[in-house]
C-alpha positions in Angstrom: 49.7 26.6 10.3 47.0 24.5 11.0 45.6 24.8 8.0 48.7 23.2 6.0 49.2 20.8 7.9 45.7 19.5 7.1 46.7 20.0 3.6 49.8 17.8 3.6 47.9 15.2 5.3 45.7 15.3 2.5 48.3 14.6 0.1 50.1 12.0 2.1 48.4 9.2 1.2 51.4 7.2 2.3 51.2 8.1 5.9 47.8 8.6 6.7 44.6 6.2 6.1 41.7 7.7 4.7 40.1 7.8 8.0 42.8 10.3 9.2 42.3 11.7 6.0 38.8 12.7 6.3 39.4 13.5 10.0 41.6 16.0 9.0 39.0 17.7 6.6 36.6 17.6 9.5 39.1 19.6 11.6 39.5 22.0 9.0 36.0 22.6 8.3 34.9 23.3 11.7 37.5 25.4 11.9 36.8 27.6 9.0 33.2 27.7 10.7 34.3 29.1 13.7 36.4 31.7 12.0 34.0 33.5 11.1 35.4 35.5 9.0 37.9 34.5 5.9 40.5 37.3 7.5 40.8 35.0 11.1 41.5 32.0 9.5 45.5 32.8 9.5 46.7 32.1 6.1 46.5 32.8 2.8 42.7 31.8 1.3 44.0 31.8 -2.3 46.7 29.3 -1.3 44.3 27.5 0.7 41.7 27.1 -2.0 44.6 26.3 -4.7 45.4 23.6 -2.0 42.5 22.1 -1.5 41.5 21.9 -5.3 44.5 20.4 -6.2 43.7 17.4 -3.9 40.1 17.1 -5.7 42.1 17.1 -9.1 44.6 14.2 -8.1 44.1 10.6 -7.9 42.2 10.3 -4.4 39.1 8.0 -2.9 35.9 10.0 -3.5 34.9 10.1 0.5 37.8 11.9 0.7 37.4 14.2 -2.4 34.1 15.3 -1.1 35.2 16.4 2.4 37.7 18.4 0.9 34.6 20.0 -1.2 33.1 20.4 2.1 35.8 22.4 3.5 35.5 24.6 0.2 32.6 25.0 0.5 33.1 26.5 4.1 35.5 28.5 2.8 33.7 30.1 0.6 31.2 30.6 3.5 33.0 33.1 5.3 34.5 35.1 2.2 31.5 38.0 2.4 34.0 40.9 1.0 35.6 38.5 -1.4 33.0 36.2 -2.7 33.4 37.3 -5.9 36.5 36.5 -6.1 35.9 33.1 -4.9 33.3 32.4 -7.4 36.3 33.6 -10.2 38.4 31.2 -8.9 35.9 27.9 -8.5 33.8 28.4 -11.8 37.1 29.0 -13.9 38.9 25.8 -12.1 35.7 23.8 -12.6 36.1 25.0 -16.8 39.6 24.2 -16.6 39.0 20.4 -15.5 38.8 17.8 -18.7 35.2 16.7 -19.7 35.9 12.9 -18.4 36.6 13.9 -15.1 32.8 14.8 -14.5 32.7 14.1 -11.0 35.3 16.5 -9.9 33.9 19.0 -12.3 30.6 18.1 -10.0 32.6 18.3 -6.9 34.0 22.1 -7.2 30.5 23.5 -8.2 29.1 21.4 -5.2 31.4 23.6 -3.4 29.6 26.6 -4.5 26.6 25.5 -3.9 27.4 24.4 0.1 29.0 27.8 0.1 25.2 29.8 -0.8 23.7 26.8 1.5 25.5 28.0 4.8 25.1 31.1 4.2 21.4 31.1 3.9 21.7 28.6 7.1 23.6 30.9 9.2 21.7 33.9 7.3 24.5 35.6 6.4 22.6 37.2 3.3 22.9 40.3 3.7 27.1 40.2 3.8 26.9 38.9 0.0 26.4 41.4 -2.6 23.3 40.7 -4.6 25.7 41.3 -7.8 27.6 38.7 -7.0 24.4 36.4 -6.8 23.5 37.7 -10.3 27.0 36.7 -11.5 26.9 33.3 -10.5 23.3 32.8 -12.1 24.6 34.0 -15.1 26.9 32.0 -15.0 25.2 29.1 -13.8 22.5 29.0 -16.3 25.0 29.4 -19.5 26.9 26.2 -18.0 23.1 24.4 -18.0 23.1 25.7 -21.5 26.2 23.4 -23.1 26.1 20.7 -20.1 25.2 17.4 -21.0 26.6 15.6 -17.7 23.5 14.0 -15.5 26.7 14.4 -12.7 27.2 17.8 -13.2 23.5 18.4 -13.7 22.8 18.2 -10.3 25.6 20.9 -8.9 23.9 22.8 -10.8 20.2 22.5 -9.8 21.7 22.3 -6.1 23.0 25.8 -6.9 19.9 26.9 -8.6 17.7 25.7 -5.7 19.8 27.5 -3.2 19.7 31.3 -4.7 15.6 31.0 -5.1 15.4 29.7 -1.2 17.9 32.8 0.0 18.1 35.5 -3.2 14.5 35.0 -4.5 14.8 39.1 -5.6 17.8 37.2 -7.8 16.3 34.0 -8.8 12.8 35.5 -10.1 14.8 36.7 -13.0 16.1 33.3 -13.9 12.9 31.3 -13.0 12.1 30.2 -16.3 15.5 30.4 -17.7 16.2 27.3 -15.0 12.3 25.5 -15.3 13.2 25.3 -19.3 16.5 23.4 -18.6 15.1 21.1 -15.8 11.9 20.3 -17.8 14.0 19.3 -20.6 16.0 16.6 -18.7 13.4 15.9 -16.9 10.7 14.7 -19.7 14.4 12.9 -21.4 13.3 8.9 -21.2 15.4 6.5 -19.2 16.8 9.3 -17.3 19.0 8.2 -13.8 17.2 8.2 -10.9 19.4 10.5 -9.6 18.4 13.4 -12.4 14.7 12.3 -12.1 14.8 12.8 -8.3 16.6 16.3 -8.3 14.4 17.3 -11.2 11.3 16.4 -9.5 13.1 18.4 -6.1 13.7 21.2 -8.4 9.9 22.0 -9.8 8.6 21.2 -6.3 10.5 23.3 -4.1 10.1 26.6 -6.6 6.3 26.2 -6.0 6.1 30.2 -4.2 7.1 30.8 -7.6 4.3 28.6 -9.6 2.1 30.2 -7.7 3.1 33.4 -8.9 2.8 32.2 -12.5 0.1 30.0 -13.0 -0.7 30.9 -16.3 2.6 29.7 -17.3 2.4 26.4 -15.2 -1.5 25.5 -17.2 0.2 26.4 -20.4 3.4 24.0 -19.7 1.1 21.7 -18.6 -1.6 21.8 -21.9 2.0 21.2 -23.7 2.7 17.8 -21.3 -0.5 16.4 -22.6 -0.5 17.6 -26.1 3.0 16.0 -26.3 2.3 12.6 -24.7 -1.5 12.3 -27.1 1.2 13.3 -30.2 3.4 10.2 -28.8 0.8 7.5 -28.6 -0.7 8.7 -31.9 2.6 7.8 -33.4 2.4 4.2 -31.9 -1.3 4.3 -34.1 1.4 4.8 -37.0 4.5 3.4 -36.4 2.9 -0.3 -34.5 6.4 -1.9 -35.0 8.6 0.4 -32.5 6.3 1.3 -29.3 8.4 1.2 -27.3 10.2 4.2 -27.6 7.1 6.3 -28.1 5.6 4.5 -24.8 8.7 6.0 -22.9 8.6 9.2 -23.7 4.8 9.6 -22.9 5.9 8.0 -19.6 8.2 10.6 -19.2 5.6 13.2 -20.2 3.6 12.3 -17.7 5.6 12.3 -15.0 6.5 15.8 -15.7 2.5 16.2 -16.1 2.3 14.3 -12.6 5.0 16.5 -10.4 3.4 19.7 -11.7 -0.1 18.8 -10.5 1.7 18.0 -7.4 3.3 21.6 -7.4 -0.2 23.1 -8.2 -2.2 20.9 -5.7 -2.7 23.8 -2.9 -4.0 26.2 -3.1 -6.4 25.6 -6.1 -6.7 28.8 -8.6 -9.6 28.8 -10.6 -7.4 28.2 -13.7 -6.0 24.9 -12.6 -9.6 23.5 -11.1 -10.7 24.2 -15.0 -7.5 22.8 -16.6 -8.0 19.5 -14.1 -11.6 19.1 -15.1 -10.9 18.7 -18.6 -7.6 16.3 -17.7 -10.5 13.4 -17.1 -11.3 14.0 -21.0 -7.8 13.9 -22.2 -6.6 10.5 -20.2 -9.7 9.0 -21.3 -9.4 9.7 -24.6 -5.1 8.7 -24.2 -6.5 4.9 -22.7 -9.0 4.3 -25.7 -5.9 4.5 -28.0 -4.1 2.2 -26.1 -6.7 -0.7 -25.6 -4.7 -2.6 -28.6 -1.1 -2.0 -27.5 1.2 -4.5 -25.6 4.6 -3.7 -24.5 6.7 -3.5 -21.9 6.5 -0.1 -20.9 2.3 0.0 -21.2 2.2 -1.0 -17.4 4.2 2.0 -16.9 2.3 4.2 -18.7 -0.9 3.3 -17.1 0.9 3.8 -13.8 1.2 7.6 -14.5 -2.0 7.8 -15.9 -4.3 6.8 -12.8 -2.0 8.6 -11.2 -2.8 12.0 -12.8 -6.4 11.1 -12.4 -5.6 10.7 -8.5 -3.7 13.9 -8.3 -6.2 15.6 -10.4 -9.1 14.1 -7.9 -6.9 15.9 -4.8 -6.4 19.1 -6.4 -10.2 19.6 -7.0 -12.5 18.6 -4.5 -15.8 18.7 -6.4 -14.2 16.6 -9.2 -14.6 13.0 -7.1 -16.4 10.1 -8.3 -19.8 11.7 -6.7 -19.3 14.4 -9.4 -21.8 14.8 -12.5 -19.0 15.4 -14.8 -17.9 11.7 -13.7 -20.3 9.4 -15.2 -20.5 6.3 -15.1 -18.9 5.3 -18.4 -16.0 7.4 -17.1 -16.0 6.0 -14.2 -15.6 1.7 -15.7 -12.9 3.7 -17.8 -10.8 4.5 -14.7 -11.7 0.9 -13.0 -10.6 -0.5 -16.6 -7.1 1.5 -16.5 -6.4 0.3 -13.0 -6.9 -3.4 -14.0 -5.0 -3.0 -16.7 -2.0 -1.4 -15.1 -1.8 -4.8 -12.2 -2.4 -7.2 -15.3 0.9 -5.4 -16.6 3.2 -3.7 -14.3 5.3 -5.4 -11.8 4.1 -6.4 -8.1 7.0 -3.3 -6.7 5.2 -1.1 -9.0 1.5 -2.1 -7.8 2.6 -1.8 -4.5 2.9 2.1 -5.0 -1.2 2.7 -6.0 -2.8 -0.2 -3.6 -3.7 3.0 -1.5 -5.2 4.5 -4.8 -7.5 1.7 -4.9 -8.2 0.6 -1.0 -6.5 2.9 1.1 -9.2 5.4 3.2 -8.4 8.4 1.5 -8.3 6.9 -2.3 -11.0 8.6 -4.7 -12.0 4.8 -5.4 -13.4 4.4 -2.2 -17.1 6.2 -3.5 -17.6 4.0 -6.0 -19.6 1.8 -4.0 -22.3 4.3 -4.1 -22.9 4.1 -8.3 -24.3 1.0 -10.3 -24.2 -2.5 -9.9 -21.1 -2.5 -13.2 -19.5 0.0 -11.6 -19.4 -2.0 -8.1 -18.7 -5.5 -10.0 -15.7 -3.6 -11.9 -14.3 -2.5 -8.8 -14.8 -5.6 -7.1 -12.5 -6.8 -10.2 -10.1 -5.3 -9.5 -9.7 -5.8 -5.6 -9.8 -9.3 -6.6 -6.6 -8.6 -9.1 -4.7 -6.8 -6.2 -5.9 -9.8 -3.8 -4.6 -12.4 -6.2 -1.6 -14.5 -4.6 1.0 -13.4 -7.6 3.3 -11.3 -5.3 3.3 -11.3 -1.5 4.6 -7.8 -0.8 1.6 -6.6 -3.3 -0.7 -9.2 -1.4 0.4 -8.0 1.7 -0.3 -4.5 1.2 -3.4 -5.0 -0.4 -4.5 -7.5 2.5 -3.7 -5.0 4.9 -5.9 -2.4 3.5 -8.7 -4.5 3.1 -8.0 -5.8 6.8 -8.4 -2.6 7.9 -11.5 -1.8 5.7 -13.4 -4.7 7.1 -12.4 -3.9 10.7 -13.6 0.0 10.3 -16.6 -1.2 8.9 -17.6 -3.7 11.7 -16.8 -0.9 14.1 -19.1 1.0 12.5 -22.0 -0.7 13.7 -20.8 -0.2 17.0 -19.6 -3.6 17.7 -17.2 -3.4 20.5 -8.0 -11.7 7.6 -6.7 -17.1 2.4 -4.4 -18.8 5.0 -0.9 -18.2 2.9 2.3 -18.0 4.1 3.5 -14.9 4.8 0.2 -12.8 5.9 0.3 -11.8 9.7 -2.1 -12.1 11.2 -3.4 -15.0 9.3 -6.2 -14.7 7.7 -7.9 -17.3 9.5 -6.6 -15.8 13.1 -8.1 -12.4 12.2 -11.4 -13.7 11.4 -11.7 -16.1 13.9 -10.6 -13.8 17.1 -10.5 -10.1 15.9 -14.2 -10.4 14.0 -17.3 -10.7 16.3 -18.6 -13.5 15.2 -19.9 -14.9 18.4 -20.8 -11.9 20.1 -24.5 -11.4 21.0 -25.1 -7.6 20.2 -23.6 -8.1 16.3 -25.3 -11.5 16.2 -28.5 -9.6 17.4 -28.4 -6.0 15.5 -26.7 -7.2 12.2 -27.7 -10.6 11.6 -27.7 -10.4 7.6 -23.2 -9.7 8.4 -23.2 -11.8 10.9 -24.6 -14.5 8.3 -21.6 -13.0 5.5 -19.4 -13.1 8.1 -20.1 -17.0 8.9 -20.3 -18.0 5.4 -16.9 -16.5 4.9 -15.1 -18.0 8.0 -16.3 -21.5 7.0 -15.5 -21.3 3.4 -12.1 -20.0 4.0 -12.0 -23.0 6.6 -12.5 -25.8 3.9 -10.8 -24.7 0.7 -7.9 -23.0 -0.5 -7.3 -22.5 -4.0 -3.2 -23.1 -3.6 -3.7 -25.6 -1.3 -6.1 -27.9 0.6 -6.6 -25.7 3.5 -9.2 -27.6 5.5 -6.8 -30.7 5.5 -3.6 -28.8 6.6 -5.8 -27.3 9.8 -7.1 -31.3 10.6 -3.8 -32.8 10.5 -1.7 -29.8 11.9 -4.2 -29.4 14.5 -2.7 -29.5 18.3 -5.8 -31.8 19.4 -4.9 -34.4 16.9 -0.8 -34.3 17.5 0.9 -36.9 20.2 3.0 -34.0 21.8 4.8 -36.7 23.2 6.2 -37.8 19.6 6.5 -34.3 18.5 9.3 -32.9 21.3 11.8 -32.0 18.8 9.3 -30.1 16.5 8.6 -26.5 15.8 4.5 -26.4 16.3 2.8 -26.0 13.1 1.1 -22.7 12.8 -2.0 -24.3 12.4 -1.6 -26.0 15.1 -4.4 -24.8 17.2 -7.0 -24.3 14.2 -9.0 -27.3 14.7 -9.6 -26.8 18.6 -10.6 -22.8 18.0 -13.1 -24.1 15.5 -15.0 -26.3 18.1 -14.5 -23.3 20.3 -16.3 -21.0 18.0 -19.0 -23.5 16.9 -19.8 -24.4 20.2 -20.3 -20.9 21.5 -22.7 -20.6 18.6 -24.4 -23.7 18.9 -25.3 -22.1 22.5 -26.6 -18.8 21.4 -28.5 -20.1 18.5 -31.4 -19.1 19.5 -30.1 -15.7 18.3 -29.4 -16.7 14.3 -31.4 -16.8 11.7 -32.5 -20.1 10.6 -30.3 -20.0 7.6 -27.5 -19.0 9.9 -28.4 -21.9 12.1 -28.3 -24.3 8.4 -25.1 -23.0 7.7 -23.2 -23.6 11.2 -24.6 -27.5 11.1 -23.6 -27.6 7.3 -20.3 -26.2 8.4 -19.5 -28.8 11.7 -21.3 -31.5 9.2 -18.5 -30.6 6.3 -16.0 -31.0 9.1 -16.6 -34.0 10.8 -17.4 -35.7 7.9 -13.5 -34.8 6.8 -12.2 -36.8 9.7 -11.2 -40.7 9.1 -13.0 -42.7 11.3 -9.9 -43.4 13.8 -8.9 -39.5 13.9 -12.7 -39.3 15.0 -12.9 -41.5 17.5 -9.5 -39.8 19.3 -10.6 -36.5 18.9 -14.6 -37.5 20.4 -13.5 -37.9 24.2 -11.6 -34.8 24.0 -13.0 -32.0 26.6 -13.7 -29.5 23.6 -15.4 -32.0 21.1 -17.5 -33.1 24.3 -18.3 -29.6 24.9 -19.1 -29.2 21.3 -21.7 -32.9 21.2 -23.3 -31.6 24.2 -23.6 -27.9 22.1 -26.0 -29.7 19.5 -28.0 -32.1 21.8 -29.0 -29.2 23.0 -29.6 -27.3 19.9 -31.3 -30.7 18.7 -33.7 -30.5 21.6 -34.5 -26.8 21.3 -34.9 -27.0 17.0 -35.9 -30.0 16.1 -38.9 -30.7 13.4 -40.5 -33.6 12.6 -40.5 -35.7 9.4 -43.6 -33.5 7.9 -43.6 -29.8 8.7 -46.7 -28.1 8.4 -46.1 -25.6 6.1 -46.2 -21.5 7.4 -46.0 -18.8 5.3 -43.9 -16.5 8.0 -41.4 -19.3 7.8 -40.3 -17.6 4.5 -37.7 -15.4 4.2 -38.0 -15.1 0.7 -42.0 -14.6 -1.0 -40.3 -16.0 -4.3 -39.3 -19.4 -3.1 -41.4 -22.1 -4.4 -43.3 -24.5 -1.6 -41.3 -27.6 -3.2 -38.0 -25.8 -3.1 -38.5 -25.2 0.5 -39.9 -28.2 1.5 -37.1 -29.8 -0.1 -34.7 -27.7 1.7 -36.2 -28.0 5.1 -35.6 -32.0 4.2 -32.3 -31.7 3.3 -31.5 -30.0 6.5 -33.1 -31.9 8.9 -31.0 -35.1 7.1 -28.2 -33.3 7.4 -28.3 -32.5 11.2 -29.2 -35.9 12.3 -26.5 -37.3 10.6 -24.1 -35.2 12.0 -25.8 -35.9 15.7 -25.2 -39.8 14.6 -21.9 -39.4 13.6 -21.1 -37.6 17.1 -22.7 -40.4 18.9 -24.2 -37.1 20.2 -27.3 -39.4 22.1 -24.2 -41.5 23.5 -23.7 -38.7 26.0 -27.1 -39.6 27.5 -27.0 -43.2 27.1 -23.8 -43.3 28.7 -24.8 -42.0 31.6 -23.2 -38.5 32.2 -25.9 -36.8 34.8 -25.5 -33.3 33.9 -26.0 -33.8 30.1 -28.9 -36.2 31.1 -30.6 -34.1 33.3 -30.4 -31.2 31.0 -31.4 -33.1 28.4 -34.7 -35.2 29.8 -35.7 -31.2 31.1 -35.3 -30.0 28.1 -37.8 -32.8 26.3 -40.6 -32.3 29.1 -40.3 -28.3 28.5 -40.8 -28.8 25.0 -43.8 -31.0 25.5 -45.3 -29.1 27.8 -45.2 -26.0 25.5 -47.5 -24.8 22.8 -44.9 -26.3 19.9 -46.8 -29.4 18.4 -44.0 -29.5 16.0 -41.0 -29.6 17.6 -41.7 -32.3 20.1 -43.0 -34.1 17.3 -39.7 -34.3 15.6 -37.7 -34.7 19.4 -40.1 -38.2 19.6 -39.1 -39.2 16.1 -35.2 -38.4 15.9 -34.6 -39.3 19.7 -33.2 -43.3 19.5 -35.6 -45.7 21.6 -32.4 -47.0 23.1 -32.1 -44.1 25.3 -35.4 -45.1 26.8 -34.7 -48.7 27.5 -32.7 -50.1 29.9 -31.8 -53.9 29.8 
């Protein structure tokens, strides 16, 4: 009884929502479940099934037509004696429905497949008669024959896919039978995602059965790239219409693509030689595209590097360490990847940043060939880097982020400011790097120098936007809170004051730097003052961390100081190729430099001003360095020190 009245719910659309509607189905198919058996569900199952596929043939919502494939589909279930008879009844109903109602055709031989899908669930196997499997493959595979419905398509696979997972003695028989019809949608171009998806499902899931016919899978496979190097010799032909031509040996490789997937582990022999020579063939595919533009080129060079990264999985020898990788190979590859950013859109590069930064890419050993090879890879991190697209940027920036933090930790030390990026770029730098601590300053001095050079060019330029000015006059030290009470706080807000920070704490340790380290900090705080207006300096001078940062470089002054004529000493050069003029000149330049920035600071002020602690450092500090073996410094402390300081009115 229950069972009809769940029926003429169905059909009352009147009376009953389509909530109620599908609750109803719900009900019914739980309690088909629990029945067990077709013989305890307390009606007629003919009647039943007539029923319920009358409701998926009349004008209903499609939620609703579904659940009542659902409960068909659990009917079907728990018909072991009589399945059979059930397949009769749903593959001739599904015939009997016209052509344009596709999705109800779709709907009843979903039913058939949810049927095979509980039963291999509940492993109920062994109550279906392995004839009856045979039927419905028969079947099955004629309707694959004459279909041309991407709806009813996938039923079918669905059905497929469920006798090989629970009758693999049955499906074995049909394996090729079934690979022949889903290749041949699959490889079709501008396919739905939909059919692409369960094609791709389809050739994955029977990989037990690759596996037992490999010489099959190389042999479809030697057809895939055949195919697509037919294709784009027919753009060489036909230069007017690519486009078409470009599609298909998309689609072509695609196919070549999911099958190198199925064939990934374990590696035969057979497919470690057909891989080896797949480096050869996309090669040779590229050279013939170096003169063709059109739309679908960025696609096509998508599914080429991604063969060659498939290809670089499957066979472990065959990375960019391997002889048969040369290096003219190797540009090739970096040449395809540019291409394929310069052309397909940011979504799409999104997919293969890992390919090109991520830990486990092949690309990661190029930095161990030639100088080309390293500047052609630097290329094309600079490509994925370029501010076109924030979610590419983003992914890309993480990577690299990542990469830089990795490598820093490998040498066993304890990220362009744009909107967007989190952390800034700036922010990582500045606090997750270790710039200022003493062991990396110490043991790595050559990165800590990189690292500097980095942080303060970043600091004053942008090319998108003047980046040094936005940190000066967003910065918290130069803002009147006060006036600001109703305002978000910029997120540069704080730039300015971490930069004295960082600069002071070097200024104190730099002792520790290399004399061009020590250059390049003064040319940095020299850069930055020298920014400021006159009036935004003389608010920001009394302010505690630009006091800390004055008293920072009297110090320095006191400790590095030369005098107007250095003597000159060959171990003062880093680099044997210098010239004596170039280096004299440099040592100049320099020493200008600092002092200017030590006048602009009114750096001596501190002393002449009377604060005792910087005084009393300071006047130590001269009678140290006079007492000491170094003519030269306290030489250039006499002659850069003001008289002033000395003379009291």
């Amino acid at each position: 009884m229950e069972k009809y009245i769940t029926v003429h719910i169905l059909n009352d659309k009147k009376n009953y929502s389509k909530d109620e509607r599908i609750a109803a189905c719900e009900q019914l198919q739980q309690a088909l479940t629990l029945a067990n058996d077709v013989a305890n569900i307390g009606c007629d199952w003919k009647k039943l099934i007539e029923d319920l596929l009358f409701v998926i043939k009349t004008r209903q919502q499609l939620d609703v037509k579904r659940w009542v494939s659902d409960c068909l589909g659990s009917l079907g279930c728990i018909m072991f004696s009589q399945y059979n008879e059930y397949l009769k009844v749903m593959l001739a109903e599904a015939k009997l429905i016209p052509d344009k109602y596709e999705d109800d055709k779709a709907l009843v031989l979903k039913a058939v497949f949810l049927s095979l899908d509980l039963i291999g669930n509940f492993s109920w196997q062994s109550r279906i008669k392995l004839q009856d499997v045979e039927v419905l493959m028969t079947a099955i595979k004629n309707w694959l024959e004459v279909n041309d419905s991407s709806v009813i398509l996938i039923s079918l696979l669905d059905t497929c896919l469920a006798v090989s997972k629970y009758f693999p003695a049955v499906f074995k028989h049909s394996f090729d039978d079934v690979v022949d019809f889903t290749v041949g949608w699959y490889i079709e171009p501008d396919q739905p995602k939909a059919v692409l998806d369960k094609c791709h499902q389809m050739l994955v899931e029977l990989r037990p059965y690759w596996h037992s016919a490999i010489p099959a899978a190389i042999t479809l496979m030697k057809q895939f790239l055949d195919d697509a190097s037919a294709y784009i010799e027919d753009i060489k032909t036909n230069e007017s219409k690519p486009e078409n031509m470009l599609a298909k040996t998309a689609a072509i490789l695609r196919a070549l693509i999911t099958m190198l997937e199925v064939l990934n582990t374990p590696v035969s022999p057979l497919v470690a030689d057909f891989v080896e020579k797949v480096f050869g063939r996309i090669i040779q595919l590229l050279t013939h595209l170096d003169d063709v533009f059109a739309t679908k080129i960025g696609t096509v060079f998508g599914y080429m590097a991604e063969v060659l990264c498939i290809a670089l999985e499957i066979y472990p020898k065959l990375d960019f360490l391997h002889p048969s990788v040369n290096e003219k190979t190797m540009l090739k590859i970096l040449e395809c990847i540019g291409k394929i950013i310069d052309n397909m859109k940011p979504e799409m590069i999104v997919e293969i940043v890992d390919y090109v930064v991520g830990d486990d890419g092949p690309l990661n050993y190029v930095l161990t060939r030639s100088q080309e090879v390293m500047q052609a890879y630097g290329n094309v991190l600079g490509k994925l880097l370029a501010p076109k697209n924030l979610s590419t940027l983003q992914v890309a920036y993480n990577r690299v982020r990542e990469d830089v933090l990795n490598c820093l930790n490998l040498l066993q030390t304890t990220e362009a400011e744009m909107m967007g990026l989190s952390p800034s770029l700036f922010t990582f730098l500045m606090r997750e790097t270790p710039i200022i601590e003493k062991q990396f300053i110490i043991n790595h001095p050559g990165c800590h120098y990189a690292l500097l050079y980095i942080i303060k060019t970043h600091s004053e330029k942008s090319e998108s936007s003047k980046i040094h000015e936005n940190f000066v006059a967003n910065s918290s030290l130069l803002i009147d809170k006060n006036s600001l009470s109703l305002v978000a706080e910029p997120a540069t807000a704080k730039h300015t004051t971490m930069i004295l920070n960082i600069v002071t704490k070097l200024l104190n340790v730099d002792d520790l730097l290399w004399a061009e380290t020590r250059n390049l900090l003064v040319d940095w705080i020299h850069g930055f003052v020298f920014a400021l207006t006159p009036d935004v300096l003389q608010h920001i001078l009394d302010k505690p961390e630009t006091i800390e940062m004055r008293a920072a470089l009297l110090d320095s002054f006191v400790r590095h100081s030369l005098p107007k004529k250095t003597q000159l000493d060959n171990k003062s050069f880093c680099n044997p190729e210098v010239s004596v003029s170039h280096w004299c000149a440099a040592i100049t330049s320099h020493r200008i430099r600092h002092f200017t920035l030590l006048r602009r600071l009114a750096v001596f002020n501190l002393v002449k001003n009377g604060r005792p602690k910087v005084t009393a450092k300071f006047v130590k500090r001269i009678f140290e360095q006079c007492q000491s073996d170094c003519q030269n410094k306290a030489t250039g402390i006499w002659q850069a020190t003001p008289p002033v300081l000395f003379i009291r009115k």
